[in-house]
C-alpha positions as CSV (number, residue, x, y, z in Angstrom):
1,X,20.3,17.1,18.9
2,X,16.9,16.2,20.2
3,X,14.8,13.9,17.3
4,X,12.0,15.8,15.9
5,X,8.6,13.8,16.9
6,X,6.3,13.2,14.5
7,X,3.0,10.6,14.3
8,X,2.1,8.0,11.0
9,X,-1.5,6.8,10.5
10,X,-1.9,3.6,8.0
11,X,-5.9,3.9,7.0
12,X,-6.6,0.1,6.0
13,X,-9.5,-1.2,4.3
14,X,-11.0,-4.7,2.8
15,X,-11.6,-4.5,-0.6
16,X,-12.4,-6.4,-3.7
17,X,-9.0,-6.4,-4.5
18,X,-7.7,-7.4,-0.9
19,X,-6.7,-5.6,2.2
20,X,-5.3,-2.3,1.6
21,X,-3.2,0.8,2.5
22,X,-3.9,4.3,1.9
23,X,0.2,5.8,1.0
24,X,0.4,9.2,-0.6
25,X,3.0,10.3,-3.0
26,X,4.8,13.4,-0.9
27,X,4.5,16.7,-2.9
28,X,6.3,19.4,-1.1
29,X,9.1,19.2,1.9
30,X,11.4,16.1,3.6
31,X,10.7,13.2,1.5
32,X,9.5,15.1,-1.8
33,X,8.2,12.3,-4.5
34,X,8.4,9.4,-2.2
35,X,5.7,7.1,-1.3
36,X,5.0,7.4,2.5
37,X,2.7,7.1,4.8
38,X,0.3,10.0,6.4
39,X,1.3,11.7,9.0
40,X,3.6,14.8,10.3
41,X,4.9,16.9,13.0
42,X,4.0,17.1,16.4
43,X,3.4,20.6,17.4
44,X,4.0,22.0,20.8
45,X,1.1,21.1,22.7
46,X,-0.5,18.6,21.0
47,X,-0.2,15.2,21.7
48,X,0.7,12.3,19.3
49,X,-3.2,11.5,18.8
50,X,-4.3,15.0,18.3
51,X,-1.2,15.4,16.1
52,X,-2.3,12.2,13.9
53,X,-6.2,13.4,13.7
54,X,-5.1,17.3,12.6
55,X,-2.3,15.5,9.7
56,X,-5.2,13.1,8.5
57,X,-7.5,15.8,8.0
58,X,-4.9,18.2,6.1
59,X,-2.9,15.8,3.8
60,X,-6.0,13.6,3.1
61,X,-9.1,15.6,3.9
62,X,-10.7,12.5,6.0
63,X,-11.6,13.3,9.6
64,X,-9.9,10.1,11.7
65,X,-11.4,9.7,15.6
66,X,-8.8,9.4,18.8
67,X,-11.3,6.4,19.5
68,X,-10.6,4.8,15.9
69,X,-6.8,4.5,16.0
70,X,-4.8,1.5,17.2
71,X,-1.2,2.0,18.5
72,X,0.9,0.2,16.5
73,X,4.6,1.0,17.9
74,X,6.8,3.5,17.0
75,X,10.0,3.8,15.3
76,X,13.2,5.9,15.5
77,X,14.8,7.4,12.6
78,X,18.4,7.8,13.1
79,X,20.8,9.9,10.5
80,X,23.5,9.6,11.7
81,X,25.3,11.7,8.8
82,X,22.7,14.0,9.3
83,X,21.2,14.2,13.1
84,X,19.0,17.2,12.7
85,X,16.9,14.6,10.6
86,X,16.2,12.2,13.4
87,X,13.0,11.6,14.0
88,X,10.9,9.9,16.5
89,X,7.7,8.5,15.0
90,X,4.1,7.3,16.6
91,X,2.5,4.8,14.5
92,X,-1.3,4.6,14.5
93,X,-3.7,2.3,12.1
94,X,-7.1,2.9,11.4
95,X,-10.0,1.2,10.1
96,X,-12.9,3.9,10.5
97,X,-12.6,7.4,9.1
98,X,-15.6,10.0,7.8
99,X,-14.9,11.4,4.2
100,X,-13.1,9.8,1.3
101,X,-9.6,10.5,1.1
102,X,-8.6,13.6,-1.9
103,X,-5.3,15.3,-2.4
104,X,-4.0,18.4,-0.5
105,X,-0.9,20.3,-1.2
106,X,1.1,18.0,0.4
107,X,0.2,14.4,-0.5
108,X,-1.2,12.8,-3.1
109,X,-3.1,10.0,-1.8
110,X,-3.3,6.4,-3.8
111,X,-4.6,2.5,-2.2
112,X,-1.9,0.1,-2.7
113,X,-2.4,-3.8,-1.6
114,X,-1.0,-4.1,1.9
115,X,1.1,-7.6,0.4
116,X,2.1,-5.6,-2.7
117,X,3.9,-1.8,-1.2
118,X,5.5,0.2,-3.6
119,X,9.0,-0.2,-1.6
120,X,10.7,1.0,-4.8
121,X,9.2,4.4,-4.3
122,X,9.1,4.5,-0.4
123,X,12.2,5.1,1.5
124,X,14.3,2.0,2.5
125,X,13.2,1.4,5.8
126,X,9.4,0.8,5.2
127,X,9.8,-2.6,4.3
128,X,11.4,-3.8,7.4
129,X,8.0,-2.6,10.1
130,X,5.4,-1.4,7.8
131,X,4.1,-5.2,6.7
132,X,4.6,-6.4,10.3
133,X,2.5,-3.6,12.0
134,X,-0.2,-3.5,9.5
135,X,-0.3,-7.4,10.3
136,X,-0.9,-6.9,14.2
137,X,2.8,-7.2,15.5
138,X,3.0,-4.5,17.6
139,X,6.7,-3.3,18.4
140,X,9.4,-0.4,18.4
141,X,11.8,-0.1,15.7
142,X,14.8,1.4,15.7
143,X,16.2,2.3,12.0
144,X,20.2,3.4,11.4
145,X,19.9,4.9,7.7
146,X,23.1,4.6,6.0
147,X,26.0,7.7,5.3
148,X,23.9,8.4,2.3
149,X,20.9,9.1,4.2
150,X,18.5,7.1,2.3
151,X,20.1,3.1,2.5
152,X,19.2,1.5,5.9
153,X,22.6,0.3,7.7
154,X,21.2,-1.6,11.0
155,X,17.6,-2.2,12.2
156,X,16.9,-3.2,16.1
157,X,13.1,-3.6,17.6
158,X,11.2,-5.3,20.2
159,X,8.5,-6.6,20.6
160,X,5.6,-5.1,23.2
161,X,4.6,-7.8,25.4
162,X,1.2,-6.5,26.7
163,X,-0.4,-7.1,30.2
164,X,-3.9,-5.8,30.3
165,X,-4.4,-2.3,30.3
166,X,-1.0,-1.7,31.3
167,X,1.0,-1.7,27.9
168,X,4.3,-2.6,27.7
169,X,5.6,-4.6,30.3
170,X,9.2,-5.2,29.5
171,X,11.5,-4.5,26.5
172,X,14.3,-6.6,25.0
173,X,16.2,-5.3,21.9
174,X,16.4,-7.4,19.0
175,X,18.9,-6.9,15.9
176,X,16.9,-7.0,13.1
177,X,12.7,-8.0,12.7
């Protein structure tokens, strides 16, 4: 079975409060009444940026520029009790949007302090790459959830080692971040 690709964007802001992340509490579909972050499917012909900017606009109503996101790595969602839920996801960050963010049928959005997330409410992997890729580590993550679906059994990433305008230059598999 062939992983379903999706893209994530992680709007982040300075506040009075502290840096922050704009989560949404998921109200319909995979995930319902978890904490997670924006994003969707990739349809057929889009590509992972034009994906991210059309998912931005419907779950949050903010318009999000190709030129204002920041790869931040991606990471691979494997079920194994369950492989038509694998997913392979883009991760974007951005700092500059138009519009303040509302809720759509789908998400209801909510700021949560980038050193506080609601891991509780999220599902189990976030805590292992969200707080490094919002910090500027750029990687891929590869995340083994448990027989249960829902409990994260192994973790593996590595790190992108960047070389001017060339991207990654090598990868080396790491257990664990």
């Amino acid at each position: 079975m062939t992983a379903h690709h999706v893209a994530l964007c992680f709007l982040l802001r300075d506040s009075d409060a502290g840096r922050e992340v704009l989560l949404g509490r998921k109200r319909t579909g995979f995930g319902i009444d978890k904490v997670v972050g924006i994003g969707g499917h990739i349809e057929p012909g889009e590509t992972a940026v034009q994906a991210i900017c059309r998912e931005v606009q419907e779950e949050v109503n903010v318009q999000v520029l190709p030129e204002d996101l920041v790869s931040a790595g991606s990471v691979d969602f494997v079920f194994p009790a369950k492989p038509d839920w694998n997913m392979y996801t883009t991760v974007f960050l951005a700092e500059s949007w138009v519009g303040e963010p509302s809720e759509s049928d789908e998400i209801t959005p909510q700021w949560y302090p980038t050193d506080r997330l609601p891991v509780t409410h999220m599902w189990a992997d976030a805590e292992h790459w969200l707080p490094a890729m919002m910090s500027g580590r750029r990687m891929d993550v590869r995340v083994v959830l448990g027989t249960d679906n829902e409990s994260v059994a192994e973790v593996f990433h590595t790190d992108w080692i960047l070389g001017g305008t060339e991207g990654v230059a090598e990868q080396q598999w790491s257990r664990g971040l």
